[in-house]
C-alpha positions in Angstrom: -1.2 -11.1 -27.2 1.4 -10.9 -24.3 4.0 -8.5 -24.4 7.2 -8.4 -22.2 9.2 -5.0 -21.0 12.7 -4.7 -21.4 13.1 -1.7 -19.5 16.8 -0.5 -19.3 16.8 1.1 -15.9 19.4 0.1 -13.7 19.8 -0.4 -9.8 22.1 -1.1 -7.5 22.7 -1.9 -4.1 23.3 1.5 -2.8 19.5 3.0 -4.3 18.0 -0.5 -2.8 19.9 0.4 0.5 18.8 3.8 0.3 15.2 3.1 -0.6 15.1 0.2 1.8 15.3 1.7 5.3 11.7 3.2 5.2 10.9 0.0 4.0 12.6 -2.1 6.8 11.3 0.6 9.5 7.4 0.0 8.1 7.9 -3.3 8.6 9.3 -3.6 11.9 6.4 -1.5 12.8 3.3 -3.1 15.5 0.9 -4.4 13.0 -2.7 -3.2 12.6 -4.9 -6.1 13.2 -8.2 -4.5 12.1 -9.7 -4.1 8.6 -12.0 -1.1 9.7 -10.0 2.2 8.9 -13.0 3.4 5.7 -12.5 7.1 5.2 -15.9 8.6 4.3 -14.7 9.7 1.1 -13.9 6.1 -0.1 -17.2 4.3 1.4 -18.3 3.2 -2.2 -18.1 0.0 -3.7 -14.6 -1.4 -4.9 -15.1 -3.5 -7.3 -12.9 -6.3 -8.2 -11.0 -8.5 -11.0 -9.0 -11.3 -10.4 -6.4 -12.4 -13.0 -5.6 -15.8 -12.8 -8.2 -18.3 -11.3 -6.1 -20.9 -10.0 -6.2 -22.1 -6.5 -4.5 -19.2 -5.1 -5.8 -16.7 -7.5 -9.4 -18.0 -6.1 -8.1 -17.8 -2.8 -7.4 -14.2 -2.7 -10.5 -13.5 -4.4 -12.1 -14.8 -1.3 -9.7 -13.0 0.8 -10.6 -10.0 -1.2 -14.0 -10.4 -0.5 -14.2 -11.2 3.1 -11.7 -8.3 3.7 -14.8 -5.2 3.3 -18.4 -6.1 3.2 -18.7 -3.4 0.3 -15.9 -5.5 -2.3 -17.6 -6.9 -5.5 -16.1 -9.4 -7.6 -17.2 -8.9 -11.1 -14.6 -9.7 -13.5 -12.3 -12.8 -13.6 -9.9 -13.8 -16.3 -7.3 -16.8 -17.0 -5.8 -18.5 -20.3 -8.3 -21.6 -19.9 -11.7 -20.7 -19.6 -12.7 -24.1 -17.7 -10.4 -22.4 -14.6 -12.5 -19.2 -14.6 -15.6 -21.7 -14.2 -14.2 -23.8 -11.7 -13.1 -21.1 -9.1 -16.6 -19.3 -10.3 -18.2 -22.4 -8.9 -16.1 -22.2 -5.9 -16.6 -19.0 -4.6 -20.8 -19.2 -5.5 -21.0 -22.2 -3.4 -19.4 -20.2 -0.3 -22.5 -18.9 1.1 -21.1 -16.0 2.8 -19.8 -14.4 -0.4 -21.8 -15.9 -3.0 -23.6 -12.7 -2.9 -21.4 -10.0 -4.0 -20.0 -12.8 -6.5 -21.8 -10.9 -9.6 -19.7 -11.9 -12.4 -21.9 -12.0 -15.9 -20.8 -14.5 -18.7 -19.6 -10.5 -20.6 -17.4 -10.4 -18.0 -15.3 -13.8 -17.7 -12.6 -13.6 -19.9 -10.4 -16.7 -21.5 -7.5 -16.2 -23.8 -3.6 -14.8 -23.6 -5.4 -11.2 -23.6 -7.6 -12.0 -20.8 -6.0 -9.6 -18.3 -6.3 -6.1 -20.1 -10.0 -7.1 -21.2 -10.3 -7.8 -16.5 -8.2 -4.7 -15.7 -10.7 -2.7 -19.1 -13.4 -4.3 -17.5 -14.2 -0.8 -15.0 -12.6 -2.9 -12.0 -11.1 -0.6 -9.2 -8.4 -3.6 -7.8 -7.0 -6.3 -9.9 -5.6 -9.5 -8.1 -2.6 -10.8 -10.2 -2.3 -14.2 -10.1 -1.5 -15.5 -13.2 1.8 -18.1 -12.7 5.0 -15.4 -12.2 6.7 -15.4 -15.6 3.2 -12.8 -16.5 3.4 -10.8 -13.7 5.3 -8.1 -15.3 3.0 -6.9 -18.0 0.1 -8.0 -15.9 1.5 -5.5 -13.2 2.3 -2.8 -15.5 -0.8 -2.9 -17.8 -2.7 -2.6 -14.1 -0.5 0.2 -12.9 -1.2 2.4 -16.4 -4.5 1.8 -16.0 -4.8 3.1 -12.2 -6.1 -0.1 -10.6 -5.3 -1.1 -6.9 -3.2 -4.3 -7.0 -2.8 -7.3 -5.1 0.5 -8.5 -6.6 1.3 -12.6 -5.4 4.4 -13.8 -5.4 7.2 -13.7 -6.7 6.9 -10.8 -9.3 9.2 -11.9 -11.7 10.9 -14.7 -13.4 14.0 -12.8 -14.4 16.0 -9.6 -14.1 14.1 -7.7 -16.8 10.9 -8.8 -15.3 12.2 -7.5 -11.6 13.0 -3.9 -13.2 9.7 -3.3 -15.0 8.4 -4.3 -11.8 10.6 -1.8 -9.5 9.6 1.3 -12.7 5.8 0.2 -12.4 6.1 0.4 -8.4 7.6 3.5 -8.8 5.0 4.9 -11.0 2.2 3.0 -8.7 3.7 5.8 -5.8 3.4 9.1 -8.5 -0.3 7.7 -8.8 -0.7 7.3 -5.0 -2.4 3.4 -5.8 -1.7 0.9 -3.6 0.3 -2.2 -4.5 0.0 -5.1 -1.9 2.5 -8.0 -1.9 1.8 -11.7 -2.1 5.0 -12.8 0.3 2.5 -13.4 3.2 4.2 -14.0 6.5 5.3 -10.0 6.4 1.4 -10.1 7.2 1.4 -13.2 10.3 1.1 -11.3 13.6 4.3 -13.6 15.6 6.2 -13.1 12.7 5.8 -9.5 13.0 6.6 -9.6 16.3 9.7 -11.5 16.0 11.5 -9.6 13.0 10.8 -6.2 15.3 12.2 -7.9 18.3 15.4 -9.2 16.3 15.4 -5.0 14.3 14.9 -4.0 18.1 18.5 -6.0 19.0 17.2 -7.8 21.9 19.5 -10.8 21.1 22.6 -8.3 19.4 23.2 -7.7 16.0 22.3 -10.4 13.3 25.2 -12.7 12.6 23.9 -15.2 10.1 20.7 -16.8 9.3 19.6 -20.1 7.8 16.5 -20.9 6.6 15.3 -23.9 4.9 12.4 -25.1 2.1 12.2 -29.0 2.1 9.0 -30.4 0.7 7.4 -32.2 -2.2 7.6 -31.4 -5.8 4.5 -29.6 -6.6 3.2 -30.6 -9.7 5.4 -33.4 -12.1 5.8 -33.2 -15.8 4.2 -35.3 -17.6 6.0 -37.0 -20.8 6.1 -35.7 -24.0 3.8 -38.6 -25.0 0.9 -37.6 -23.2 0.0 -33.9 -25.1 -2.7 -34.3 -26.4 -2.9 -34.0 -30.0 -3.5 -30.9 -31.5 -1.8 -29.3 -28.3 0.8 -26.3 -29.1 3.6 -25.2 -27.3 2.6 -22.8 -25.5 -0.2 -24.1 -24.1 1.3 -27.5 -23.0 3.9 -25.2 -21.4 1.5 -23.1 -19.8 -1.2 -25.9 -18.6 2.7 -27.5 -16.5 3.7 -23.9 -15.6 5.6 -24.9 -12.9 8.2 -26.8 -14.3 9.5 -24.1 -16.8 11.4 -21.5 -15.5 10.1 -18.7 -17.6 6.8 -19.7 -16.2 7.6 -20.0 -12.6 11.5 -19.2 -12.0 12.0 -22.7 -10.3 11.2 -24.0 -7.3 13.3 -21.9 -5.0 11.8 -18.5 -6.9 8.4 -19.7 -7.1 8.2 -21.3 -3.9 11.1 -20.9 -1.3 11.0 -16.7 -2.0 8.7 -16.5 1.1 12.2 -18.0 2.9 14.5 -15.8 0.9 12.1 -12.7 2.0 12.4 -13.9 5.3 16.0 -13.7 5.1 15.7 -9.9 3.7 13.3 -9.2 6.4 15.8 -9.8 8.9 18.4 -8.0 7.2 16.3 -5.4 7.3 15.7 -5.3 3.4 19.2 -4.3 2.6 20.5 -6.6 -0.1 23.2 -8.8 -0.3 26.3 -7.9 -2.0 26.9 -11.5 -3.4 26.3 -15.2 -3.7 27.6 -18.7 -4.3 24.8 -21.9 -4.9 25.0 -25.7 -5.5 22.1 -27.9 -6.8 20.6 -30.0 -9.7 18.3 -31.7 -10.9 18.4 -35.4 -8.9 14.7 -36.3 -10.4 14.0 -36.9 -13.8 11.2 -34.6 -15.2 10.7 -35.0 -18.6 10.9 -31.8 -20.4 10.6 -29.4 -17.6 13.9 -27.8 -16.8 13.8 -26.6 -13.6 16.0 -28.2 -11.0 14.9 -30.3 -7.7 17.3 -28.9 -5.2 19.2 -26.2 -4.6 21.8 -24.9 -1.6 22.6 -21.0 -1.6 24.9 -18.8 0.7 24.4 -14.7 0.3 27.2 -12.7 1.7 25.5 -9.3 3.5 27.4 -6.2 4.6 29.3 -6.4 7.2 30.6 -9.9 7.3 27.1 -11.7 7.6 25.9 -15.1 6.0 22.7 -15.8 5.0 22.2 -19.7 4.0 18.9 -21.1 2.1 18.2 -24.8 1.5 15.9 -25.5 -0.6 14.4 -29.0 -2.2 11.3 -30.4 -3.6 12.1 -34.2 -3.8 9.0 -36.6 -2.6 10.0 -39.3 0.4 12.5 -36.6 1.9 12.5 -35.1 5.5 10.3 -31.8 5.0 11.3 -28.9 6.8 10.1 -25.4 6.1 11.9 -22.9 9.8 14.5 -20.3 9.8 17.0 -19.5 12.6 18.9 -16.1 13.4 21.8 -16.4 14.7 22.8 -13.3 16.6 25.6 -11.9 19.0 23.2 -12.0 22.2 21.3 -15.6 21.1 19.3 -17.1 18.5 16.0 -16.6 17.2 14.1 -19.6 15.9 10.6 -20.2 13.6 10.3 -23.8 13.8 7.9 -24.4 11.1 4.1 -23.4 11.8 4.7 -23.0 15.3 4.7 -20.5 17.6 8.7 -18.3 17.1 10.8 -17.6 20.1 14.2 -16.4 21.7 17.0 -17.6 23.8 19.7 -15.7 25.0 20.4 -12.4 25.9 16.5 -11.9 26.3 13.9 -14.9 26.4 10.9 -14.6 24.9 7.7 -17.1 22.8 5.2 -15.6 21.2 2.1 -15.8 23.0 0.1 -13.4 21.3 -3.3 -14.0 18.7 -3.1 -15.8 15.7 -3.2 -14.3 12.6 -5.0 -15.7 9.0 -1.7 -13.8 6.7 -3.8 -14.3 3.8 -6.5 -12.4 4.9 -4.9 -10.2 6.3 -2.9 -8.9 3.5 -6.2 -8.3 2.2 -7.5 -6.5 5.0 -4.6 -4.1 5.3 -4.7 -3.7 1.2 -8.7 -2.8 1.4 -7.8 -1.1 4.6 -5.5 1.3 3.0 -7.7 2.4 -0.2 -10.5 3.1 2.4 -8.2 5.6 4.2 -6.3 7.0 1.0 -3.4 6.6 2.2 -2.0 4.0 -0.4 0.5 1.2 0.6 3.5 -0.1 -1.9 4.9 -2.5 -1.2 6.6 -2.4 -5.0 10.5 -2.3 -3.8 11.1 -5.0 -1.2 8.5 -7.3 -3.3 11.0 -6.8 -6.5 13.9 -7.2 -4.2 13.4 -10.5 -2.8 12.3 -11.8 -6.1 15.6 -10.6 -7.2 17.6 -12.4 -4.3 15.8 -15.4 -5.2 16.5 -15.2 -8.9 20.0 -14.2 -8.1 20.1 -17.9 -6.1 19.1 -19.8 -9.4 21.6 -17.5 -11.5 24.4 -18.5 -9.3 23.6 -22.2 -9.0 22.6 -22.3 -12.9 26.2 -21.2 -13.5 28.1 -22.3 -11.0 29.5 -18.8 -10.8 29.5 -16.1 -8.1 26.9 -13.7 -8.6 26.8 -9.9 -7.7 23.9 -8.1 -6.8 24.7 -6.1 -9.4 25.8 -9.0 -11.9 21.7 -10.3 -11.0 20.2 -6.5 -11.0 21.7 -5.9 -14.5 21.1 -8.9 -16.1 20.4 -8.6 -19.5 19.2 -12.5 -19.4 15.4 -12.5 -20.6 13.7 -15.6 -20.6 9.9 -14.9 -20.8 9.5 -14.6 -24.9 8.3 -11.2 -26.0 5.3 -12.0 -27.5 3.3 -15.1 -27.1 0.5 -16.6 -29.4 -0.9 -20.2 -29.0 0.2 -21.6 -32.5 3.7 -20.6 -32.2 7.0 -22.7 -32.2 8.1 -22.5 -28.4 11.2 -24.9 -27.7 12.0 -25.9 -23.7 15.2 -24.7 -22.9 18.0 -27.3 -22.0 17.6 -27.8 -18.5 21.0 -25.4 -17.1 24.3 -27.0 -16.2 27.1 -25.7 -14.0 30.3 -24.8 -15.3 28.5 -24.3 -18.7 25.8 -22.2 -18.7 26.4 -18.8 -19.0 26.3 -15.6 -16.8 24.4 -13.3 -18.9 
């Protein structure tokens, strides 16, 4: 059975501010390219469990494996045990880990209690990545139980969720564990190398940004019609995750965080004291309640915009950049390709490429070898929180406070979950109606 925190702590700008700026200079910092920093006192083998055998889930157990040549997988666990199988099958068949694959039929666990029986399992690092509305108790139950984490994103699915996050981080430091984030260009070498450059104020101080998340929808609803019978609730939620919002925030939390994060990466991780959204839901989706589109502006200290568009609509120009706009020139990430500047200073990135996903894992593995653990905890739960803070104001139609989003008391993941019970979807949310909570 699934449990869900409602921790009461309370945060506001000034402790993210505060707690930011070691964040922000980390960061900014050159990045370290190489995985091979083993202390001798942390030479054994790490063994692993991944939570969560989805597509990404079984692409960071691959990540995770290629990262040290002495990681073992051997645990895995998901709701459905055909998806512990199928990424079993996946990573066996690559033949340069199928080796130190060595997961025994005792140790592939199915079933809404799957995680706790991965993270009981003797694992030493758990890879969360179980759709977001979980990772809250998956995170904490991995935290208490003094396991290394590899935390995708985004963390959360609502306010609650983002402060049992931020008290798990926080606990995660007391232990001296080290808690990786999933929001993987802070791990892409030219990315790295344009956010310093842009902290550095080559161009002048950051004016405004816009970034943008135009793509297809990910994965449609089917109709009601189509359960199959015998089906519950939950499950026919859970097997559509993505178009629920307890499940997956909505498409700008689940998927367009990485461009919100990119936003708080070049405002150095310092929050925004408010914001104002549009959008809806332009494609019918059956019973999912998430909407399609959705147009944000955040207000930062200091008299500086940040603007988000974000839609998932099929036969639509796709777009996925960011541009800063700053007093000296403008720095641009046009897509995939290679970032650059113009102004003030000129520069491209001409520099190595960089394989983020690995490398995340590399710098995660990396750091337990050294024991000198990494957490990531606080700008992982704030840029979840900007994100969520976007669907609260565009749910609404009001303007939203960082502290109106940080002390939401709006919980939307159900506090205990079994797969016969009664489950109803939400109304899909409707401006000017829905409620600021």
């Amino acid at each position: 059975m699934n449990t869900h925190s409602n921790s009461s702590s309370q945060q506001t700008r000034r402790d993210f501010i505060k707690s930011s700026a070691a964040v922000g200079a980390a960061l900014s910092a050159p990045a370290i390219l190489s995985s091979n920093l083993f202390a001798a006192e942390n030479s054994g083998t790490l063994r692993v469990g991944l939570i969560g055998c989805g597509g990404r889930g079984s692409g960071a157990a691959a990540q995770a494996l290629t990262a040290d040549n002495n990681v073992v997988l051997t645990a895995m666990g998901d709701a459905f045990p055909e998806q512990i199988e199928s990424s079993l099958k996946g990573l066996q068949d690559n033949a340069k880990l199928a080796a130190r694959v060595k997961v025994p039929q005792e140790n592939r666990f199915s079933g809404l209690d799957a995680y706790q029986k991965v993270i009981d399992s003797g694992v030493d690092v758990v890879l969360l990545a179980s759709p977001p509305g979980f990772r809250p108790v998956h995170f904490k139950a991995a935290v208490e139980a003094n396991k290394h984490v590899f935390c995708e994103k985004p963390v959360a699915t609502d306010a609650p969720g983002v402060r049992s996050v931020l008290e798990s981080a926080k606990l995660a430091k007391t232990k001296k564990l080290s808690v990786v984030s999933g929001f993987c260009w802070r791990a892409e070498g030219a990315r790295r190398e344009f956010y310093k450059r842009i902290h550095d104020g080559e161009i002048g101080a950051v004016r405004a940004i816009y970034a943008n998340y135009y793509g297809g929808p990910v994965r449609a609803m089917p109709a009601a019609s189509k359960r199959p019978s015998g089906m519950g609730d939950l499950e026919w939620q859970m097997r559509y995750w993505y178009n629920f919002t307890w499940l997956s925030g909505d498409g700008l939390v689940e998927q367009a965080c990485h461009s919100v994060d990119k936003i708080a990466w070049a405002m150095k991780d310092v929050p925004p004291t408010k914001a104002v959204a549009v959008g809806g839901r332009q494609i019918p989706n059956n019973e999912g309640n998430i909407y399609d589109h959705i147009f944000v502006v955040y207000d930062f200290p200091g008299d500086v915009k940040g603007f988000l568009g974000q839609r998932q609509i099929s036969n639509c120009h796709n777009e996925n950049s960011d541009t800063v706009m700053c007093a000296d020139g403008v720095g641009k990430i046009p897509g995939w390709s290679d970032p650059y500047l113009t102004g003030k200073s000129t520069w491209k990135y001409r520099g190595p490429k960089t394989d983020m996903y690995q490398q995340e894992h590399n710098e995660l593995f990396a750091s337990i070898r050294a024991g000198d653990a990494r957490n990531d905890g606080d700008w992982m739960a704030q840029s979840t929180l900007m994100a969520i803070m976007a669907r609260m104001a565009a749910y609404t139609g009001q303007e939203v406070s960082w502290e109106d989003a940080m002390n939401s008391k709006e919980s939307i993941v159900p506090a205990t979950l079994d797969w016969k019970m009664k489950l109803s979807i939400k109304p899909m949310a409707t401006p000017g109606v829905t409620e600021l909570v």
